[in-house]
PyMOL Python script that loads the backbone (N, CA, C, O; Angstrom):
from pymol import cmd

cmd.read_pdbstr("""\
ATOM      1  N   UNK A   1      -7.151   7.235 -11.413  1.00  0.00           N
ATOM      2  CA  UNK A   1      -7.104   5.834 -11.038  1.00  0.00           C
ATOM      3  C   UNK A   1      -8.379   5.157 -11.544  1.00  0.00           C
ATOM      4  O   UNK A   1      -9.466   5.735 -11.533  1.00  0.00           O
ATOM      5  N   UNK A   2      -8.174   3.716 -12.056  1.00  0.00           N
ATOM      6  CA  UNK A   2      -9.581   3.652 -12.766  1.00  0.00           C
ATOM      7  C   UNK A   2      -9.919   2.496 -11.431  1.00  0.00           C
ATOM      8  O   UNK A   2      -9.297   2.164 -10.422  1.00  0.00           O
ATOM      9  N   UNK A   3     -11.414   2.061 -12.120  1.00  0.00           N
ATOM     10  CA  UNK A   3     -12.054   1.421 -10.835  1.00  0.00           C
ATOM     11  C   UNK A   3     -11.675   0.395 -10.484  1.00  0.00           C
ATOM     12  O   UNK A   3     -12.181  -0.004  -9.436  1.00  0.00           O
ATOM     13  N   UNK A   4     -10.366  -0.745 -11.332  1.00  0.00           N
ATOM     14  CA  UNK A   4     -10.232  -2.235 -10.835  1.00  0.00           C
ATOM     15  C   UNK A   4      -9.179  -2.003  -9.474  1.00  0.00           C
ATOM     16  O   UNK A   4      -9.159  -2.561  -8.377  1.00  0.00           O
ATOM     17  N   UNK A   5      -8.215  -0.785 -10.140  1.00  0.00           N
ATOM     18  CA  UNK A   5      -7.029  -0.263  -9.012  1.00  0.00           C
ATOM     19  C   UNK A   5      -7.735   0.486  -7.706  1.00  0.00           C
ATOM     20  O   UNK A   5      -6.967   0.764  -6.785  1.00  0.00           O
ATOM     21  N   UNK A   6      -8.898   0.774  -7.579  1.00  0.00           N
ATOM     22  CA  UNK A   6      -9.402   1.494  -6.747  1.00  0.00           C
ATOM     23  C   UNK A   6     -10.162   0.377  -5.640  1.00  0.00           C
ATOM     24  O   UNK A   6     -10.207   0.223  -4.420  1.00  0.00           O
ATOM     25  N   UNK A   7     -10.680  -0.238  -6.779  1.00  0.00           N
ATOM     26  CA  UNK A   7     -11.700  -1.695  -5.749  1.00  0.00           C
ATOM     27  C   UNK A   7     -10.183  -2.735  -5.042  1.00  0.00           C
ATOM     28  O   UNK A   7     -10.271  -3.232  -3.919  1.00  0.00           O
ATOM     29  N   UNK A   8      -9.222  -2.867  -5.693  1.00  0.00           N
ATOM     30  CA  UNK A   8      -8.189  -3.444  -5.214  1.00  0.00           C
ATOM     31  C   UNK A   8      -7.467  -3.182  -3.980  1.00  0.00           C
ATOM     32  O   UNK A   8      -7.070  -3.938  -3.093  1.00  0.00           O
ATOM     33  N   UNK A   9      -7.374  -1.585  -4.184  1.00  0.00           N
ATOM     34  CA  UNK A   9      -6.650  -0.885  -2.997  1.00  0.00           C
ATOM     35  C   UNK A   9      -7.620  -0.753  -1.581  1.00  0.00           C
ATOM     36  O   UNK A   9      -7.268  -0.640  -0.407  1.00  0.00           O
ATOM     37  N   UNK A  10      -8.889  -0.812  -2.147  1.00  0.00           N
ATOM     38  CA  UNK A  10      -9.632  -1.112  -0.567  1.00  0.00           C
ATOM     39  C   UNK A  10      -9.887  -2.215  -0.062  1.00  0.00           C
ATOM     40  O   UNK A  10     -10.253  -2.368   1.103  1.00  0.00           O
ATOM     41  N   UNK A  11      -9.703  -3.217  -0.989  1.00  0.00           N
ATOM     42  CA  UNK A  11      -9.589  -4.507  -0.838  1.00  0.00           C
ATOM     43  C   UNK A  11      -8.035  -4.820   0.133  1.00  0.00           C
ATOM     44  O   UNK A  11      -7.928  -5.759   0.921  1.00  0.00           O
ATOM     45  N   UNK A  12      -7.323  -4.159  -0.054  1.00  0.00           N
ATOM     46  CA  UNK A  12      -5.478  -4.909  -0.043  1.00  0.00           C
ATOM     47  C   UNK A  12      -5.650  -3.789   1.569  1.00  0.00           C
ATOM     48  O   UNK A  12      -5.056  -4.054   2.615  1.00  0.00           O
ATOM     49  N   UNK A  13      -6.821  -2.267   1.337  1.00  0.00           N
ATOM     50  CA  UNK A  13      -6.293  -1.752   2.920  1.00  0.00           C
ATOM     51  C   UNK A  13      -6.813  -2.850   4.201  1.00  0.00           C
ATOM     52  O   UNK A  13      -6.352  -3.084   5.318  1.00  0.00           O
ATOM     53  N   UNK A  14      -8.005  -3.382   3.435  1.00  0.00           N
ATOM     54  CA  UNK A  14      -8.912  -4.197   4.849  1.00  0.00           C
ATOM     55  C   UNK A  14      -7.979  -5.642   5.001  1.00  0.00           C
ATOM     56  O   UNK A  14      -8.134  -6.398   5.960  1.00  0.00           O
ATOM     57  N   UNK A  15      -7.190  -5.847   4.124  1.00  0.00           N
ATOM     58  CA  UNK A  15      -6.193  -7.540   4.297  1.00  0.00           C
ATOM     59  C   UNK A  15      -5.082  -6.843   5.091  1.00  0.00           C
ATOM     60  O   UNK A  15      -4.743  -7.640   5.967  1.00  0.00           O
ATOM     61  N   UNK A  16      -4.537  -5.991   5.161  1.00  0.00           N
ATOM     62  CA  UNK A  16      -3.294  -5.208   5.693  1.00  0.00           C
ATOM     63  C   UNK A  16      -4.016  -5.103   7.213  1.00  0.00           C
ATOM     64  O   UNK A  16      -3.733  -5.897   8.109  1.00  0.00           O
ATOM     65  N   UNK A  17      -4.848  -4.167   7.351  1.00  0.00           N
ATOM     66  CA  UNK A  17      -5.176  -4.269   8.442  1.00  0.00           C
ATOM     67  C   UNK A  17      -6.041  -5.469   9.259  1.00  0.00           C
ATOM     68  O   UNK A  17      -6.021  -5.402  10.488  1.00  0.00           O
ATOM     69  N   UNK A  18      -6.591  -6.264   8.796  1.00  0.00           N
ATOM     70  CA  UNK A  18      -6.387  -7.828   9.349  1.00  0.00           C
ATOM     71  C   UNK A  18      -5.152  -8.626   9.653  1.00  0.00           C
ATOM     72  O   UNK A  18      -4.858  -9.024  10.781  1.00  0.00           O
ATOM     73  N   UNK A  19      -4.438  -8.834   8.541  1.00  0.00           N
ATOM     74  CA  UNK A  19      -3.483  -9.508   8.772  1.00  0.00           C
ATOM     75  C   UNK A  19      -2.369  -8.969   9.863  1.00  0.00           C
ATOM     76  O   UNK A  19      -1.700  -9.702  10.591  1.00  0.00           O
ATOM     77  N   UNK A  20      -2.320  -7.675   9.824  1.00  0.00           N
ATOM     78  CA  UNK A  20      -1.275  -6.708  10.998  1.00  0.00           C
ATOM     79  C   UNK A  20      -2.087  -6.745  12.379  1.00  0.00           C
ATOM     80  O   UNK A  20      -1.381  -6.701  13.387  1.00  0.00           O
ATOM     81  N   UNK A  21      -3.496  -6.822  12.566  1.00  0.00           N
ATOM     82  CA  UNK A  21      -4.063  -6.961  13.701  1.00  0.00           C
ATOM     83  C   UNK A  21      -4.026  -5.084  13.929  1.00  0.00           C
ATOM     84  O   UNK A  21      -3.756  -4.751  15.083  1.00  0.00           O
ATOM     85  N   UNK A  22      -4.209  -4.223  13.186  1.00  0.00           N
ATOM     86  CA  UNK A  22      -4.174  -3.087  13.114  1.00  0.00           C
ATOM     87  C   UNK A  22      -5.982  -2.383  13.842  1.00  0.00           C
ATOM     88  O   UNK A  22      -6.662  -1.561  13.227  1.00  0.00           O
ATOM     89  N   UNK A  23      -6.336  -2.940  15.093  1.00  0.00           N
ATOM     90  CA  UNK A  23      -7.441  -2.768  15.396  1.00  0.00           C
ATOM     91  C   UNK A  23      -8.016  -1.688  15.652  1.00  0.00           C
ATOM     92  O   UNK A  23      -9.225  -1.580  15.853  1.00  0.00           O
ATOM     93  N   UNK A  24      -6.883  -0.431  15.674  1.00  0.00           N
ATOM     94  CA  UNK A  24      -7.208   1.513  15.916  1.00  0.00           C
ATOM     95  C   UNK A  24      -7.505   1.873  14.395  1.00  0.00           C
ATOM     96  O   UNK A  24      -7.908   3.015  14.179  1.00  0.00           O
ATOM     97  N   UNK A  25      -7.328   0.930  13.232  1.00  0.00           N
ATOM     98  CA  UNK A  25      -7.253   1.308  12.349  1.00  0.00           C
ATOM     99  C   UNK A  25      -7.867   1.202  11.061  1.00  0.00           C
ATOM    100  O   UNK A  25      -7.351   0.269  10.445  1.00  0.00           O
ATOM    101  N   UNK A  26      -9.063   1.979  10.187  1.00  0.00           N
ATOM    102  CA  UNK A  26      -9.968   1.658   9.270  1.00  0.00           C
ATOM    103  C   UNK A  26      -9.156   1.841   7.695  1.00  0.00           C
ATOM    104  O   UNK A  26      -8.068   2.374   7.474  1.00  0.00           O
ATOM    105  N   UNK A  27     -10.053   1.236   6.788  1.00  0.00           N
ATOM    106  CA  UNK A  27      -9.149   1.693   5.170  1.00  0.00           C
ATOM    107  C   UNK A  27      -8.969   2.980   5.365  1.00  0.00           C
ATOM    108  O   UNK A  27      -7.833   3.411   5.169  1.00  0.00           O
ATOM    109  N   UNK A  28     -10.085   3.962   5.819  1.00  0.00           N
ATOM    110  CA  UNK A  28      -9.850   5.277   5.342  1.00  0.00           C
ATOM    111  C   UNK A  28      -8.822   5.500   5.968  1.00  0.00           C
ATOM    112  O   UNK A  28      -8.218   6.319   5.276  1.00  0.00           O
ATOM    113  N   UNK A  29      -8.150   5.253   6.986  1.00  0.00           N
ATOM    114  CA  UNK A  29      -6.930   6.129   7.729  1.00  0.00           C
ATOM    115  C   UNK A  29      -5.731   5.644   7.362  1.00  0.00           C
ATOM    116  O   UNK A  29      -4.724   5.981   7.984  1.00  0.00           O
ATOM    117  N   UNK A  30      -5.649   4.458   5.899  1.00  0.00           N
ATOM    118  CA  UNK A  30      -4.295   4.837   5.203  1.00  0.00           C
ATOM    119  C   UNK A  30      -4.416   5.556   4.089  1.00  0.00           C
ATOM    120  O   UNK A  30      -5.326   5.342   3.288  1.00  0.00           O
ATOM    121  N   UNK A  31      -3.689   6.304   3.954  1.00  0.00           N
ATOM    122  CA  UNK A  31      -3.290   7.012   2.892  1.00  0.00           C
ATOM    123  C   UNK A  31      -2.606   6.510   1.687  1.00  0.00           C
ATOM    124  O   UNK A  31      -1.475   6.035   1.785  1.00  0.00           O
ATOM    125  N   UNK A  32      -3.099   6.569   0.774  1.00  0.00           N
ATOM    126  CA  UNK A  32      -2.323   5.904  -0.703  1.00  0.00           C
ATOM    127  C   UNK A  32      -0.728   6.539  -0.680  1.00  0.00           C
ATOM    128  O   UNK A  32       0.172   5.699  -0.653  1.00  0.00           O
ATOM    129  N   UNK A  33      -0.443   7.608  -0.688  1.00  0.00           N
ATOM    130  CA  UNK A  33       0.620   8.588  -0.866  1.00  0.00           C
ATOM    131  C   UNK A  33       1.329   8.448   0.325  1.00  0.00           C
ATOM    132  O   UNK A  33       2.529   8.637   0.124  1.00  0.00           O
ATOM    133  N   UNK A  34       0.979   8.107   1.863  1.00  0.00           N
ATOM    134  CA  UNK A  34       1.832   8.503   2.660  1.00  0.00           C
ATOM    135  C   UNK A  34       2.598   7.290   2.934  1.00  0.00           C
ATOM    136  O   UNK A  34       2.220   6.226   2.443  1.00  0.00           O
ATOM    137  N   UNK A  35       3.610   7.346   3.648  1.00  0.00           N
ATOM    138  CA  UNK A  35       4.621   6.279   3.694  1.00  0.00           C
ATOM    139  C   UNK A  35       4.201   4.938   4.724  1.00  0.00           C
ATOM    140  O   UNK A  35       3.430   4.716   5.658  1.00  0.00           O
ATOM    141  N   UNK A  36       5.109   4.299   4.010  1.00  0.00           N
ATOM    142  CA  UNK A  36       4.502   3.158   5.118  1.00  0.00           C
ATOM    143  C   UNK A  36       5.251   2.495   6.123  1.00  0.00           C
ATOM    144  O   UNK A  36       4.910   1.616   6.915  1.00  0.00           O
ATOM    145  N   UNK A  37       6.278   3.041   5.958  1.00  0.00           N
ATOM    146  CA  UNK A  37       6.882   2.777   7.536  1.00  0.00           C
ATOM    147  C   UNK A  37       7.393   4.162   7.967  1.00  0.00           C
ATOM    148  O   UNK A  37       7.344   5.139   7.221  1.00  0.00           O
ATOM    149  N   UNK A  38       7.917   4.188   9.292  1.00  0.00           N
ATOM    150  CA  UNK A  38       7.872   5.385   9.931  1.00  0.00           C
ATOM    151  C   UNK A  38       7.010   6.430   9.865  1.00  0.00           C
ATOM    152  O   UNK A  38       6.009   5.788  10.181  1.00  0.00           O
ATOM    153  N   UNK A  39       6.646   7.423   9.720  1.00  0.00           N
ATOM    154  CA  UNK A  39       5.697   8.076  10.376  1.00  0.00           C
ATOM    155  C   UNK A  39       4.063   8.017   9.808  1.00  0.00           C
ATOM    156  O   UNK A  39       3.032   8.530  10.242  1.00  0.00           O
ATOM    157  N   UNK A  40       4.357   7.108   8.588  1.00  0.00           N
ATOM    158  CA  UNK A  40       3.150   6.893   7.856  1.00  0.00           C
ATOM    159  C   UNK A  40       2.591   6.013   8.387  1.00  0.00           C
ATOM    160  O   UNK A  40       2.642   6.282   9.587  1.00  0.00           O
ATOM    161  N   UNK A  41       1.824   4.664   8.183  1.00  0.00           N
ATOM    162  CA  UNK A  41       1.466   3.821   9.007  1.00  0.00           C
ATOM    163  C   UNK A  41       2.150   3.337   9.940  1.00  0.00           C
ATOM    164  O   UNK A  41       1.368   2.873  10.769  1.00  0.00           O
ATOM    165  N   UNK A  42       3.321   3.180  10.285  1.00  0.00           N
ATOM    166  CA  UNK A  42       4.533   3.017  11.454  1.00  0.00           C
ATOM    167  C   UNK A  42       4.405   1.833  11.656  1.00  0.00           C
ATOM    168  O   UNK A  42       3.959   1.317  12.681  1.00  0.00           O
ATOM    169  N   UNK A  43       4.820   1.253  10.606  1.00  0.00           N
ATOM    170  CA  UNK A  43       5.363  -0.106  10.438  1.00  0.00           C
ATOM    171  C   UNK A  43       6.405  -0.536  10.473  1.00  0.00           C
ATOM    172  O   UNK A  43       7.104   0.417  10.129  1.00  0.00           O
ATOM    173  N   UNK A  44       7.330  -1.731  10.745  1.00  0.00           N
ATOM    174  CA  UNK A  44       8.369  -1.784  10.675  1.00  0.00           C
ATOM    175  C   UNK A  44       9.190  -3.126  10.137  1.00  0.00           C
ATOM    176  O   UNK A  44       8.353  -3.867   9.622  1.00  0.00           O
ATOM    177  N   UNK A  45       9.999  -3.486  10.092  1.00  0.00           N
ATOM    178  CA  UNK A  45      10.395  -4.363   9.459  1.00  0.00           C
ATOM    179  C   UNK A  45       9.774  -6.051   9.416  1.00  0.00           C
ATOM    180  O   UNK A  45       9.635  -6.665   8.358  1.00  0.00           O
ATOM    181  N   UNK A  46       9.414  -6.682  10.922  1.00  0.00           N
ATOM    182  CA  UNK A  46       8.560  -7.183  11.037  1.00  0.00           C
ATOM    183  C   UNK A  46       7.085  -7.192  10.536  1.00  0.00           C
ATOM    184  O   UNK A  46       6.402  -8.213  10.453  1.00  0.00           O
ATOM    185  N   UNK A  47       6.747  -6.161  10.270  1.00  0.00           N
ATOM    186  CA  UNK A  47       5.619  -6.138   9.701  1.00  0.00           C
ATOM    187  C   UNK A  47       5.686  -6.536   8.377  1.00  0.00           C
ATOM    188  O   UNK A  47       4.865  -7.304   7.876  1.00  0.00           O
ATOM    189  N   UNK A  48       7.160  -5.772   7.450  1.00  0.00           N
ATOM    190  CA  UNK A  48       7.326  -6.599   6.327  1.00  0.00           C
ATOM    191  C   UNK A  48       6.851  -7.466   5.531  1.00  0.00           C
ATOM    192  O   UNK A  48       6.206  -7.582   4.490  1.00  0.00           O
ATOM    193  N   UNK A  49       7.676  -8.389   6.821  1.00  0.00           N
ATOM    194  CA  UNK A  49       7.800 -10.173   7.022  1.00  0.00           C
ATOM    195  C   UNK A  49       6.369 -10.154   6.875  1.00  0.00           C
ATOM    196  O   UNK A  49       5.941 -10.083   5.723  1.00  0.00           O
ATOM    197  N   UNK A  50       5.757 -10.192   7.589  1.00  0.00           N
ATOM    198  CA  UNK A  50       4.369 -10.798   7.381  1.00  0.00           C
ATOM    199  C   UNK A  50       3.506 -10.227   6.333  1.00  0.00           C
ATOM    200  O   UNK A  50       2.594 -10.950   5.932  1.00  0.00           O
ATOM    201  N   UNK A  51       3.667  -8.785   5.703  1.00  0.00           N
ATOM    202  CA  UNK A  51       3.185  -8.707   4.385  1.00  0.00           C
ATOM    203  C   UNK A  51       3.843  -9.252   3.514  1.00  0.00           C
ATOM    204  O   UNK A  51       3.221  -9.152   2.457  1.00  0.00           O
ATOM    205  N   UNK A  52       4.908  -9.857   3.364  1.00  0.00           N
ATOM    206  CA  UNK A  52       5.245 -10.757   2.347  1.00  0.00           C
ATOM    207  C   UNK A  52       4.781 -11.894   2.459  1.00  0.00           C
ATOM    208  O   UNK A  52       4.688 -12.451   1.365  1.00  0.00           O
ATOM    209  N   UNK A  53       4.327 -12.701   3.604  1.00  0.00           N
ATOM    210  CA  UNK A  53       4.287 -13.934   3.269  1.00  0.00           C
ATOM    211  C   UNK A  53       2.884 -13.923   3.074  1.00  0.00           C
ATOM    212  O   UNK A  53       2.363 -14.885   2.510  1.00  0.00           O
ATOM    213  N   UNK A  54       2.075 -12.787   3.537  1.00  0.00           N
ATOM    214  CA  UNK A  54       0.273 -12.717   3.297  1.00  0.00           C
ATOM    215  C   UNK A  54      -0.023 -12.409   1.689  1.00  0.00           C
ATOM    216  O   UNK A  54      -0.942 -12.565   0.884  1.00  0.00           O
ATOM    217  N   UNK A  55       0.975 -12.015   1.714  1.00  0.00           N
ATOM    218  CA  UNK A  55       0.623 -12.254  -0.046  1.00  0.00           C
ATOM    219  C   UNK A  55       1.039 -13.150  -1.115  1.00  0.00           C
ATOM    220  O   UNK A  55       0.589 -13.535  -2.194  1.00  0.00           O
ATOM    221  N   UNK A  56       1.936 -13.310  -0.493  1.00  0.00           N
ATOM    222  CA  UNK A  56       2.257 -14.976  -1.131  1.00  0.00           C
ATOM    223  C   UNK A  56       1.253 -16.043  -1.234  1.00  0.00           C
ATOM    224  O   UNK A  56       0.900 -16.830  -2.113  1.00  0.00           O
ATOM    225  N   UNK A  57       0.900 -15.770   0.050  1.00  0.00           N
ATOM    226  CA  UNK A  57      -0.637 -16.566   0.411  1.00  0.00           C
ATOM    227  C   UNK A  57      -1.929 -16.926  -0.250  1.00  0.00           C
ATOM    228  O   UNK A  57      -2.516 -17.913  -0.691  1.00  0.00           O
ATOM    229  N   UNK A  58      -2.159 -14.973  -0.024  1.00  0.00           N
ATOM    230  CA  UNK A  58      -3.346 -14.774  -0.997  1.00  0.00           C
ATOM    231  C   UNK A  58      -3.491 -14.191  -2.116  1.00  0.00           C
ATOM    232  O   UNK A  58      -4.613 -14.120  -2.618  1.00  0.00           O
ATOM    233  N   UNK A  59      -2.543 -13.730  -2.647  1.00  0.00           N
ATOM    234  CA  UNK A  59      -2.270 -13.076  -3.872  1.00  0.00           C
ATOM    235  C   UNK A  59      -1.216 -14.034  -5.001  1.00  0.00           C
ATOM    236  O   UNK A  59      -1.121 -13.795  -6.205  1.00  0.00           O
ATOM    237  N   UNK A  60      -0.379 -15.313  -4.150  1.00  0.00           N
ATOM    238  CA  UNK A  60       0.616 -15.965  -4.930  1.00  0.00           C
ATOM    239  C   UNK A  60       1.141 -15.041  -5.818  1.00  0.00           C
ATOM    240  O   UNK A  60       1.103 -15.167  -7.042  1.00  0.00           O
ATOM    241  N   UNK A  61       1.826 -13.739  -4.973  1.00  0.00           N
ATOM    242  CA  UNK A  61       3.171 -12.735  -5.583  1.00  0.00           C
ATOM    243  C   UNK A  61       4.319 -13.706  -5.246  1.00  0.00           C
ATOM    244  O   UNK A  61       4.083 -13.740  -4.039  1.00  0.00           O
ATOM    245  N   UNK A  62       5.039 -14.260  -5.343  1.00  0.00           N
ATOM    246  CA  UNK A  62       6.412 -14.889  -5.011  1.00  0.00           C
ATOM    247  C   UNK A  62       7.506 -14.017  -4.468  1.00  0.00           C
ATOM    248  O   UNK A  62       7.944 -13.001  -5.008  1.00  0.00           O
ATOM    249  N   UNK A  63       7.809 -14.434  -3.570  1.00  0.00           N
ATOM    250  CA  UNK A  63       8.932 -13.713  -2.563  1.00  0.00           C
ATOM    251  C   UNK A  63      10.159 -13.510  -3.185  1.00  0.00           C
ATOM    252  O   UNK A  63      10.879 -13.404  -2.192  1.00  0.00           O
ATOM    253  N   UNK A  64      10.616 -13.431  -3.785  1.00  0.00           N
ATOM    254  CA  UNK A  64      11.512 -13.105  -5.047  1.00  0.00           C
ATOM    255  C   UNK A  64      11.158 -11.707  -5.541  1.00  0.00           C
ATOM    256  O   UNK A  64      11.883 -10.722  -5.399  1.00  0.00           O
ATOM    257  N   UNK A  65       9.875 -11.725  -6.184  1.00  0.00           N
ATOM    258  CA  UNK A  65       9.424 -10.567  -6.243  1.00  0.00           C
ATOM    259  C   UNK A  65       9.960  -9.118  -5.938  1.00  0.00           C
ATOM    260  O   UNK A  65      10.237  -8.076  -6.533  1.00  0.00           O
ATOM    261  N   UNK A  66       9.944  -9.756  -4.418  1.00  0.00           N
ATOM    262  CA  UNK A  66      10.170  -8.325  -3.275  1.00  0.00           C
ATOM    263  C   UNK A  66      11.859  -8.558  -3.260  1.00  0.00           C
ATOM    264  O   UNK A  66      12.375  -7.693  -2.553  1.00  0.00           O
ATOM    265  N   UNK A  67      12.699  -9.342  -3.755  1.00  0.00           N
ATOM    266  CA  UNK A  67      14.334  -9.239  -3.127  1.00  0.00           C
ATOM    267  C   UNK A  67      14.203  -8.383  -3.559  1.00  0.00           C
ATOM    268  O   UNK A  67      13.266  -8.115  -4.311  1.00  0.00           O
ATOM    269  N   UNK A  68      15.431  -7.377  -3.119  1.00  0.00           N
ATOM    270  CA  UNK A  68      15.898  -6.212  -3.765  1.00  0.00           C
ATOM    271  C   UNK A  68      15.234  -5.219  -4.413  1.00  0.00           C
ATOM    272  O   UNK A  68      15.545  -4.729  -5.498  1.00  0.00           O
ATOM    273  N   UNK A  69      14.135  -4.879  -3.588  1.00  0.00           N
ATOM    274  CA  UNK A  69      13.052  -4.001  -4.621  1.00  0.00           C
ATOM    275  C   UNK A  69      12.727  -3.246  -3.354  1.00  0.00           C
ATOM    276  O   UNK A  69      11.508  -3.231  -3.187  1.00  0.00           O
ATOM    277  N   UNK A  70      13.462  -2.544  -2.297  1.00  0.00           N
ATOM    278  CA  UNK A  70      12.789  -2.323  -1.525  1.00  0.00           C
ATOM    279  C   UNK A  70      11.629  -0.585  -1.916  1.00  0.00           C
ATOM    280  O   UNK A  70      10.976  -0.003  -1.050  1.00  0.00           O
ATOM    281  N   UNK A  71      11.693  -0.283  -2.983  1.00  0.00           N
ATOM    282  CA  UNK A  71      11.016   1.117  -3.058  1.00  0.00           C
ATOM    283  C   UNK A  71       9.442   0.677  -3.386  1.00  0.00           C
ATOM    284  O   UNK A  71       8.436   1.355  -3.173  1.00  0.00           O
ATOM    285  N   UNK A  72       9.528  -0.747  -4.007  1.00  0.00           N
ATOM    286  CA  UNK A  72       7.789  -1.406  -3.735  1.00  0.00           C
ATOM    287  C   UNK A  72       7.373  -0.738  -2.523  1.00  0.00           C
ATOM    288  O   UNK A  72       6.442   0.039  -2.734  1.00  0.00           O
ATOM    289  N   UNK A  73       7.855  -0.799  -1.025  1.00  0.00           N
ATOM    290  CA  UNK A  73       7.894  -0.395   0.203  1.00  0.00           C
ATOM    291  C   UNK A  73       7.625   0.889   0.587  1.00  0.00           C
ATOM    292  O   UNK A  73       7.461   1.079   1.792  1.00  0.00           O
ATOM    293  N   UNK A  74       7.513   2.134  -0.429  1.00  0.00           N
ATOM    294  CA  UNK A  74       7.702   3.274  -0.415  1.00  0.00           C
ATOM    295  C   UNK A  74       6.324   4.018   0.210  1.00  0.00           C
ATOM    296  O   UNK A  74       6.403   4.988   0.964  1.00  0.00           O
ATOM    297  N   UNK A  75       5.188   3.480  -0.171  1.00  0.00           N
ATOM    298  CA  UNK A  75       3.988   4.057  -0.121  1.00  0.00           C
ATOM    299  C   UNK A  75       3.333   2.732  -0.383  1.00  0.00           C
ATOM    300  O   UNK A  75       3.791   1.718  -0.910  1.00  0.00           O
ATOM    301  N   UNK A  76       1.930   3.038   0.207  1.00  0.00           N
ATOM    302  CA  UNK A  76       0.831   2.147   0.162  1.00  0.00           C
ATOM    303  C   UNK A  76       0.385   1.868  -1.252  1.00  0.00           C
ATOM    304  O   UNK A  76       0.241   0.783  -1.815  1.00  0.00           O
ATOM    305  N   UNK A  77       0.156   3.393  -1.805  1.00  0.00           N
ATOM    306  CA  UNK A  77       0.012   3.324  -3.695  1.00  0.00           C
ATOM    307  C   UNK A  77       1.104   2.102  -4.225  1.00  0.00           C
ATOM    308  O   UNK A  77       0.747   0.983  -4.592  1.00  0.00           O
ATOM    309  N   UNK A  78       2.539   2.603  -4.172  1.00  0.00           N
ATOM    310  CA  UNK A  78       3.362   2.206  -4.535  1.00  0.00           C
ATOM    311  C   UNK A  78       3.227   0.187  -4.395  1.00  0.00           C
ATOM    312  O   UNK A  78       3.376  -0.568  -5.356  1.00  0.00           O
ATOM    313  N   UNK A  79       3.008  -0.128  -3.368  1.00  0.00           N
ATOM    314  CA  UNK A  79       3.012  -1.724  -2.899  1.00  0.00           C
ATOM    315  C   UNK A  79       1.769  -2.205  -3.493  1.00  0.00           C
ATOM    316  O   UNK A  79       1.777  -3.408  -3.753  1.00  0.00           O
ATOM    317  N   UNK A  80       0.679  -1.547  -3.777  1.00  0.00           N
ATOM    318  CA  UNK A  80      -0.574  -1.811  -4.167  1.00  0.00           C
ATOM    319  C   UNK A  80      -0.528  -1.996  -5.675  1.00  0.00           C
ATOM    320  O   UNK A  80      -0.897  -3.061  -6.170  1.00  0.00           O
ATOM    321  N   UNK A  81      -0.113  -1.055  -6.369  1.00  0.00           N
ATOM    322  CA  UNK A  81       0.015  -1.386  -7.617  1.00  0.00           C
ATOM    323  C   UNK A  81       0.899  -2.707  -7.992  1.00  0.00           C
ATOM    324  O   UNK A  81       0.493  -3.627  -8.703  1.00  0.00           O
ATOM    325  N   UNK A  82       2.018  -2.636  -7.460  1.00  0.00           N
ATOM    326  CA  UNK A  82       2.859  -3.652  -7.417  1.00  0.00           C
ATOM    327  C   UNK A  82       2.572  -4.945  -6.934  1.00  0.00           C
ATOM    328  O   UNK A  82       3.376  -5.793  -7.321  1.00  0.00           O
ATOM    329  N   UNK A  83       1.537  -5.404  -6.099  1.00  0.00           N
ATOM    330  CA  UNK A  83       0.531  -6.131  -6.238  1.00  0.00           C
ATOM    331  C   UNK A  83       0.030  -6.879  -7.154  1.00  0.00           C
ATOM    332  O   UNK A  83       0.298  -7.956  -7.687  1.00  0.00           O
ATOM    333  N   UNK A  84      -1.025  -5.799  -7.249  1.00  0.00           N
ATOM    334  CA  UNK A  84      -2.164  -5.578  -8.243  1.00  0.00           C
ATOM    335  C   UNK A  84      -1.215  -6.828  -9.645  1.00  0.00           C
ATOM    336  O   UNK A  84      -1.474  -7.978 -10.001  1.00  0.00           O
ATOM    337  N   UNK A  85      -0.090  -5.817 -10.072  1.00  0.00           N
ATOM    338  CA  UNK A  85       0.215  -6.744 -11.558  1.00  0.00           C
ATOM    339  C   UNK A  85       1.010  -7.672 -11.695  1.00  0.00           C
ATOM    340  O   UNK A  85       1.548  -8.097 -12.718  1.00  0.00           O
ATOM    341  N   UNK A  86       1.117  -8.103 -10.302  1.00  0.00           N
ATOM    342  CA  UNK A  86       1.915  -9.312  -9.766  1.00  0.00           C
ATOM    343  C   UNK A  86       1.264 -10.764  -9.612  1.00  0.00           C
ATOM    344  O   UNK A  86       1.692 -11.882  -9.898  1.00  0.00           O
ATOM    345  N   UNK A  87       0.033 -10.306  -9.035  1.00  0.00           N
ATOM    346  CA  UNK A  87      -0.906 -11.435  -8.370  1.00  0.00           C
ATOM    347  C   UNK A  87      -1.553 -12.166  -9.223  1.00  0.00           C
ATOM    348  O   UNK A  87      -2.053 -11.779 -10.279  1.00  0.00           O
ATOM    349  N   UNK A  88      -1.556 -13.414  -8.710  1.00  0.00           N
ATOM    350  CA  UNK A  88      -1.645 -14.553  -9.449  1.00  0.00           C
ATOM    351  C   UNK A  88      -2.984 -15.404  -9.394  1.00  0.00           C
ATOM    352  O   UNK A  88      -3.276 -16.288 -10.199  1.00  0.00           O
ATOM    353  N   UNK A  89      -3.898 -14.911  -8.100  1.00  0.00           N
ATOM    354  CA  UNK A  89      -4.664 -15.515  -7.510  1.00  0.00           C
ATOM    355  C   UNK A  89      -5.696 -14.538  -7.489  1.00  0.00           C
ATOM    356  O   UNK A  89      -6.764 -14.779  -6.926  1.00  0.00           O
TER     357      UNK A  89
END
""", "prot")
cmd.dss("prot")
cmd.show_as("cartoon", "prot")
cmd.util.cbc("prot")
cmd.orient("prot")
């Protein structure tokens, strides 16, 4: 992983856990690889919702983006990169 994807992903863990109000929870304790809903960060559909529209926000990804793409969703890596070459802002 080179360093812009690396400074990004600790960047996108500390907005995730702000924006979710995730207060038990630091960057280090997500995992790039592990899943992100159910037993991985145990998120759920609601939570979604509000990572889509926080990045719309601050990243201006367009919600379109995400129709029908739900494997963006798969992993933290996975949504991060997808991000990353999305964002506009």
């Amino acid at each position: 992983m080179d360093e812009n994807t690396k400074q990004f992903r600790e960047e996108f863990k500390r907005d995730l856990i702000e924006w979710l109000q995730l207060e038990d929870k630091s960057p280090a304790d997500i995992v790039d690889d592990a899943p992100i809903f159910g037993e991985g960060m145990a998120l759920d559909s609601l939570d979604a919702v509000e990572i889509v529209v926080m990045l719309q926000r601050k990243y201006g990804v367009p919600q379109k983006d995400f129709e029908g793409n739900r494997e963006v969703f798969a992993t933290f890596a996975t949504l991060s990169d997808f991000v990353q070459q999305r964002r506009t802002k």
